[in-house]
C-alpha positions in Angstrom: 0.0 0.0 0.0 1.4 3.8 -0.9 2.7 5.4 2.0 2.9 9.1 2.5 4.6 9.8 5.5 5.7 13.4 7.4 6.8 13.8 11.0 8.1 15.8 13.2 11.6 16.0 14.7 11.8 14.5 18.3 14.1 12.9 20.8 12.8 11.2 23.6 15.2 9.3 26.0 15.1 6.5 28.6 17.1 5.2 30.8 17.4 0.9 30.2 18.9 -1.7 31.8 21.2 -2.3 34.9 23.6 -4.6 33.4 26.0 -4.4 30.1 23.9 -6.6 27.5 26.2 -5.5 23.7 29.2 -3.7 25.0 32.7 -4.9 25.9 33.9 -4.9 29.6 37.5 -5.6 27.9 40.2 -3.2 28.6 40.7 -1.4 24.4 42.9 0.8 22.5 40.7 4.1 21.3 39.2 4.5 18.0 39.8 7.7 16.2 36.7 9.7 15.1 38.3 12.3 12.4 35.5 15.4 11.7 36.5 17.5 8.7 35.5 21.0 7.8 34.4 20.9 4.0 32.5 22.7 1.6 31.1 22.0 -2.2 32.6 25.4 -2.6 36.0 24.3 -1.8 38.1 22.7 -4.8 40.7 20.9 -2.2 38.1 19.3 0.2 38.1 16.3 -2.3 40.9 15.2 -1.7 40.2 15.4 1.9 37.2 13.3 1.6 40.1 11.0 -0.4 42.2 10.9 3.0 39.5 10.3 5.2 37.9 7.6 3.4 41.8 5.9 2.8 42.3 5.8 6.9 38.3 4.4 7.0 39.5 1.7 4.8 43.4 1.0 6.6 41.4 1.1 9.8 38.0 -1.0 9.7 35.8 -0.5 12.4 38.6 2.2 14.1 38.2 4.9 12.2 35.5 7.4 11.6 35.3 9.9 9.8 32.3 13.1 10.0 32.1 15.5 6.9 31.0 18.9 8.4 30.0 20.6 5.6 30.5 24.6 7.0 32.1 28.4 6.6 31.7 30.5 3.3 32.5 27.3 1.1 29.3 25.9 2.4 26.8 28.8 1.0 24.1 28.4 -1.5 22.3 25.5 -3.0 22.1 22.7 -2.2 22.1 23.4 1.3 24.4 21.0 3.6 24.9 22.9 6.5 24.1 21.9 10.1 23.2 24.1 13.5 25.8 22.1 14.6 29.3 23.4 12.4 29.9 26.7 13.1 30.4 26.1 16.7 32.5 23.2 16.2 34.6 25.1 13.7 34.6 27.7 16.6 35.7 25.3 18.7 38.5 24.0 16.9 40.1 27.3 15.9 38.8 27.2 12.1 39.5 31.3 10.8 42.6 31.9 13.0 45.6 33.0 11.8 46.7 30.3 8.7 43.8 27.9 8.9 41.7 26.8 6.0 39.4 24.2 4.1 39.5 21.4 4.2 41.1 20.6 7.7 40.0 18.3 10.5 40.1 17.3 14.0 41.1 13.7 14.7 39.7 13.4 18.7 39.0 16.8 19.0 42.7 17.5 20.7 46.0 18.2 20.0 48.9 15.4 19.3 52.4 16.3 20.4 55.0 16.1 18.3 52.4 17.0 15.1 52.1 20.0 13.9 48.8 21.8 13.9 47.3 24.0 11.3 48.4 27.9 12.1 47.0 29.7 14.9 44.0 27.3 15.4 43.3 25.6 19.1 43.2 21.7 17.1 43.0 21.3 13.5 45.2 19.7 11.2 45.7 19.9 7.4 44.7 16.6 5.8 48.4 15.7 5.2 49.0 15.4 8.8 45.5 13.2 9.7 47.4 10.5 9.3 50.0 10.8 11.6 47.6 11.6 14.6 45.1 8.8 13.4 48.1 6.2 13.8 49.4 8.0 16.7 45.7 7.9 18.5 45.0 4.6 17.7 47.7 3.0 20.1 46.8 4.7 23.1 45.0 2.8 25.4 41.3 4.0 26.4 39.4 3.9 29.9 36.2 2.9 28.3 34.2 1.0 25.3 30.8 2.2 23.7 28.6 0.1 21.6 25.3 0.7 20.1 22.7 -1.5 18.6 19.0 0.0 16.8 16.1 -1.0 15.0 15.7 1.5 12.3 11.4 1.1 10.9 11.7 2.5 7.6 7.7 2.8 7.6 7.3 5.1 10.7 11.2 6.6 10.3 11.8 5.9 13.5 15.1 4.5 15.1 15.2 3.3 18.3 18.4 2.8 19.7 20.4 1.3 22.9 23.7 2.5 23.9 26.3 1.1 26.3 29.2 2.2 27.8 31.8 0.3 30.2 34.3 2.3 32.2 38.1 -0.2 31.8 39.5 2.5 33.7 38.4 6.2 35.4 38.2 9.0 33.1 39.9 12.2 33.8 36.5 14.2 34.5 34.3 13.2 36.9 31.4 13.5 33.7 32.1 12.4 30.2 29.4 13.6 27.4 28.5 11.0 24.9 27.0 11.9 21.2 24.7 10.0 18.7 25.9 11.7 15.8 23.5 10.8 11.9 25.5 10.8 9.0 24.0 10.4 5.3 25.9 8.9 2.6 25.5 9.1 -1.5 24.0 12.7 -1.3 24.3 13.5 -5.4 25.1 17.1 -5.4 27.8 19.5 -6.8 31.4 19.4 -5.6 34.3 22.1 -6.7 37.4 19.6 -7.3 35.2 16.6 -7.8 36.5 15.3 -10.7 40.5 16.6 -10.3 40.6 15.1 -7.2 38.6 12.4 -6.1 37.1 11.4 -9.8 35.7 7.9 -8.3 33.1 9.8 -6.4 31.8 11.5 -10.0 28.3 10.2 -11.4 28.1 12.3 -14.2 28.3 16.0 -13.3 27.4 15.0 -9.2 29.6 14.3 -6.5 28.6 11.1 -4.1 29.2 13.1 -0.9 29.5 10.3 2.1 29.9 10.8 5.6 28.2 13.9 5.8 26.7 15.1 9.4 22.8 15.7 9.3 22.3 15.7 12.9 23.2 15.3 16.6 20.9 13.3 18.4 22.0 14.4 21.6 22.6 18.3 21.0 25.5 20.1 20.1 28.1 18.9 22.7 26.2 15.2 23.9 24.2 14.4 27.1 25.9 13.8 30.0 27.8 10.1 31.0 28.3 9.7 34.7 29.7 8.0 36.7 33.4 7.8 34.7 35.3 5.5 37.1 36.7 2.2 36.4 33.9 -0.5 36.4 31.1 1.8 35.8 28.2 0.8 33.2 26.1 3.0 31.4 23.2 3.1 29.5 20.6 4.8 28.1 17.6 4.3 24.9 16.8 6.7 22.2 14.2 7.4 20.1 14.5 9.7 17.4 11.6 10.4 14.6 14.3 10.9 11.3 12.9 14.1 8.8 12.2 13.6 5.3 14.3 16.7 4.7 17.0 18.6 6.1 17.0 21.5 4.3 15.0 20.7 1.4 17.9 17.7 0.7 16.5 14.2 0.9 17.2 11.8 3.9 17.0 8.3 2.2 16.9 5.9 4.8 19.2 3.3 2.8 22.2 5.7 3.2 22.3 6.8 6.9 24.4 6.3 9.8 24.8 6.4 13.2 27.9 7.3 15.1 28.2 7.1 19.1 31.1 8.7 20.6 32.5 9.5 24.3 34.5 12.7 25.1 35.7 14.3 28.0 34.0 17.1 28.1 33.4 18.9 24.9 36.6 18.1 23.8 38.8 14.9 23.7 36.7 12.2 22.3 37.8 9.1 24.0 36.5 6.6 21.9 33.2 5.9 19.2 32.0 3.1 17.4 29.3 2.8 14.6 25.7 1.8 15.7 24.6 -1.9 14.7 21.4 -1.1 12.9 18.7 -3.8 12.2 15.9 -2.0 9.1 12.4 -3.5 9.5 9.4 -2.4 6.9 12.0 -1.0 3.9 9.7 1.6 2.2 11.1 3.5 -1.0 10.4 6.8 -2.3 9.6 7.4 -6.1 9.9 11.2 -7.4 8.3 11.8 -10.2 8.1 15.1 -12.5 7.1 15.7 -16.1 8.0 18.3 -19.2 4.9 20.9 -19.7 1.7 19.7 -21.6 1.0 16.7 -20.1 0.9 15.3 -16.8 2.0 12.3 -14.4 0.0 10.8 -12.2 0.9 10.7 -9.1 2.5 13.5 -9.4 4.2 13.9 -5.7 6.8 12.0 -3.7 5.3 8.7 -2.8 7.0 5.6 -0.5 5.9 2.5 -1.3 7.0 -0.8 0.9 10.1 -3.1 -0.5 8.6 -5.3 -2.7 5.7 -3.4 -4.1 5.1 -2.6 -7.5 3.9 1.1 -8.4 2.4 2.4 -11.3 2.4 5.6 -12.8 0.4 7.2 -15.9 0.9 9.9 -18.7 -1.7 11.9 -20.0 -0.8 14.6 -22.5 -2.7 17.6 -23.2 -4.6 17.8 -27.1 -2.4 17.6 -29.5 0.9 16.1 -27.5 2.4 12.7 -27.0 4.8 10.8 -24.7 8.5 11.7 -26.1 10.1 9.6 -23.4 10.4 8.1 -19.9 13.6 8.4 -17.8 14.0 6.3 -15.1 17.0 7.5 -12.6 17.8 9.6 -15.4 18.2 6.9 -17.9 15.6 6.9 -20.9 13.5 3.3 -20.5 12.5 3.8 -24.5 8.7 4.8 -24.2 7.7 6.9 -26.6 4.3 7.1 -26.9 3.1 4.9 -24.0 0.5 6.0 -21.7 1.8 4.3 -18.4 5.1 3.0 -16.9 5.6 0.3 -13.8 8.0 0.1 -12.2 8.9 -3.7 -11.2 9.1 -4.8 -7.1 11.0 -2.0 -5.5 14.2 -2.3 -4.0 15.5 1.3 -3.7 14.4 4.8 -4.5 14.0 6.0 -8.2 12.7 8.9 -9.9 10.5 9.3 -13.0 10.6 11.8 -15.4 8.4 11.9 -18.6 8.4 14.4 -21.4 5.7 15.2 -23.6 5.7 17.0 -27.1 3.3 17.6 -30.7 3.8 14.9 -32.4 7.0 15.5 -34.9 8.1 15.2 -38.4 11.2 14.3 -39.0 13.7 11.5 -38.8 12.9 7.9 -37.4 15.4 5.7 -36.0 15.6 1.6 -36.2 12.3 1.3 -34.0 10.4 3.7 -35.7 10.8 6.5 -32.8 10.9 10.2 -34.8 13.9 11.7 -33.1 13.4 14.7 -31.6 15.3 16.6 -28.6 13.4 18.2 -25.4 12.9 20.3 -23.0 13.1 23.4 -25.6 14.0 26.0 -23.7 16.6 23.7 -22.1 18.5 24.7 -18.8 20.6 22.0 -17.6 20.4 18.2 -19.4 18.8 18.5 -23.2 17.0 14.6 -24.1 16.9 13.1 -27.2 14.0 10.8 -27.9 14.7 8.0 -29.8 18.0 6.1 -31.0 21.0 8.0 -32.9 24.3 7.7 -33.7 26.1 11.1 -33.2 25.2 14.7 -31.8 26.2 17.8 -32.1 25.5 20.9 -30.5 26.9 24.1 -33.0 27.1 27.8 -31.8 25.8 30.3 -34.6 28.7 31.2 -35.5 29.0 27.1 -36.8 31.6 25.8 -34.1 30.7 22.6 -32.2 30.4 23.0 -28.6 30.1 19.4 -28.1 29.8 16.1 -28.9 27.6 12.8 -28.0 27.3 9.0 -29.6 24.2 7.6 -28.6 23.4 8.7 -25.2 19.7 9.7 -23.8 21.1 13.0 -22.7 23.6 15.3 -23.0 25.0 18.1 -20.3 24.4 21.6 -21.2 24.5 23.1 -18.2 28.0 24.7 -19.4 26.8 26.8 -21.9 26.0 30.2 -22.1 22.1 31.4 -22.8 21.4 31.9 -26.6 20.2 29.7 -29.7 22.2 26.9 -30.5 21.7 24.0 -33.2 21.5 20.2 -32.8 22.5 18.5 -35.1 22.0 14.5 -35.2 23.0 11.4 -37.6 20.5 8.5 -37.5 21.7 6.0 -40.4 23.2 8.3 -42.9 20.4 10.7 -42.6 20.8 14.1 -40.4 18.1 16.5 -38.9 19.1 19.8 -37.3 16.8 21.2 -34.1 17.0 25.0 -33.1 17.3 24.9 -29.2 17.6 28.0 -26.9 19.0 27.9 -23.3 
């Protein structure tokens, strides 16, 4: 059955148990939890992501690592900003003399021997994470924290237990733990993408990963206490997840939960990832459509893993189906009335185009080629199957070049008329188009 779902943001808390029931009583070396100051502004914070995600990978299950996506490289649209990231670059020392993006904190403290970045109270350049990474990893910690959740895709609702075990006393007499929700594969733009960290590229968008959405527990964690050796702590959370933060999606397939201890509201002693278990998978479908026709439904709707969904075109008099796009890829259906999609497994979008119905050049199938939307502002469609396409200035010089694909970028270009040109077995038609 189609779900539309909206809630409100809440945290509700509960103290559980009297005995440690998922988290080691085992004395343990601290894991690092690295938090880096970014911005899809920033043409260098690439290859910080690069870094980050390397020491993830040497250190399984050690490492950490928390994109804070904050400062001037942060601004405009899409917006990835938290509450949460000007304080902690406030914290750290971010604009002090000689500090800048991307840098990071790796525990929130300084590591002798390691040079910091400038002025700044704790940040490090991303050359030097590794060094304090390796050199934080072999110190011995006073405590371990675990966390385990059920995460009900239906309601958006995690609930979620976490431990910790005191191996030794603390140096403060209260620690302050933090659940900290991460999102990974946010498609979005990234300055440096492609120079620096290329993998991450789907087309023109940047899969950003790691990125902070949200503390649970406030900006500097609830309060852990007692902190001697022996001591067992626990509490349960229940958090209601948005749909949105900030008008950017939160798809329950790529999320994360992070659970950290520091000393106060620096030092962080130790984390570890939450052990999440999904019940009732729902996906989301977006759909949207070119002007003179419709889709139907026409909003956002979840449907439950498994189910099938099925959408319908109506044009308006006078106007046919051009083509469907599925995730952006064109599923050949010129002409159709209706498109379903098989039993869901993850979220998708829909996009169908309508237009009069054309003369001109058919390809193999029969489809008349044709290219759309016309005015065009960011990815220009051709309907139908071809064999090369040009896009010419006025003045006759070709901008650029496709063989064969659905679409082609033109978010590059300047506003104006341009021609497309485009070969279908030996035969060429040429389209005005203005951006």
């Amino acid at each position: 059955m189609k779900k539309l779902l909206s809630f409100l943001l809440v945290a509700c808390f509960s103290t559980t148990l009297l005995a440690q029931t998922i988290v080691s009583t085992e004395p343990s070396n601290r894991n690092m939890i690295l938090e880096e100051f970014t911005g899809k502004g920033c043409q260098y914070c690439p290859d910080g992501h690069k870094r980050a995600q390397q020491l993830m990978d040497d250190y399984p299950g050690r490492v950490f690592a928390i994109n804070v996506h904050q400062g001037s490289f942060a601004g405009g649209t899409p917006n990835y900003r938290t509450p949460y990231g000007d304080a902690l670059a406030t914290q750290a020392g971010m604009g002090l003399y000689n500090t800048g993006y991307p840098a990071g904190t790796v525990a929130r403290q300084l590591f002798e021997g390691i040079p910091k970045m400038g002025s700044s109270h704790f940040l490090y350049e991303r050359t030097r994470w590794s060094q304090c990474v390796t050199k934080g990893l072999d110190e011995p910690s006073c405590l371990n924290v675990a966390a385990e959740g059920i995460l009900d895709w239906e309601a958006r609702k995690l609930t979620l237990l976490v431990e910790v075990y005191y191996t030794g006393n603390a140096v403060n007499e209260t620690n302050k733990l933090t659940v900290a929700m991460l999102q990974n594969e946010i498609l979005g733009p990234q300055s440096g993408g492609s120079t620096w960290y290329p993998e991450m590229m789907e087309g023109t968008q940047y899969r950003h990963q790691h990125m902070l959405r949200d503390f649970i527990t406030g900006q500097w964690g609830m309060d852990v206490t007692p902190t001697t050796e022996g001591s067992f702590w626990s509490h349960t959370f229940e958090y209601d997840i948005p749909v949105h933060f900030n008008n950017v999606y939160t798809a329950l397939s790529n999320v994360d939960f992070l659970v950290y201890v520091a000393e106060n509201e620096k030092t962080i002693i130790s984390g570890a990832r939450a052990n999440i278990t999904n019940i009732n998978k729902c996906y989301r479908i977006t759909p949207t459509s070119g002007g003179n026709g419709t889709i139907s439904p026409s909003d956002p709707q979840f449907f439950l893993e498994g189910e099938s969904a099925e959408y319908t075109f109506t044009p308006n008099p006078g106007f046919e189906v051009s083509g469907v796009y599925v995730d952006e890829k064109s599923v050949g259906l010129a002409g159709v009335t209706s498109y379903t999609f098989p039993p869901l497994e993850k979220d998708h979008t829909i996009r169908v185009m309508f237009k009069r119905s054309p003369v001109g050049i058919t390809d193999i199938t029969g489809v008349t080629i044709g290219v759309e939307p016309n005015p065009v502002t960011d990815k220009l469609y051709v309907t139908g199957i071809y064999d090369k396409l040009e896009i010419i200035s006025v003045s006759g010089q070709v901008l650029a070049t496709a063989h064969g694909k659905p679409s082609i970028d033109v978010n590059h270009l300047a506003k104006g008329i341009y021609f497309v040109k485009i070969q279908v077995n030996g035969q060429t038609s040429t389209f005005k188009v203005v951006k």
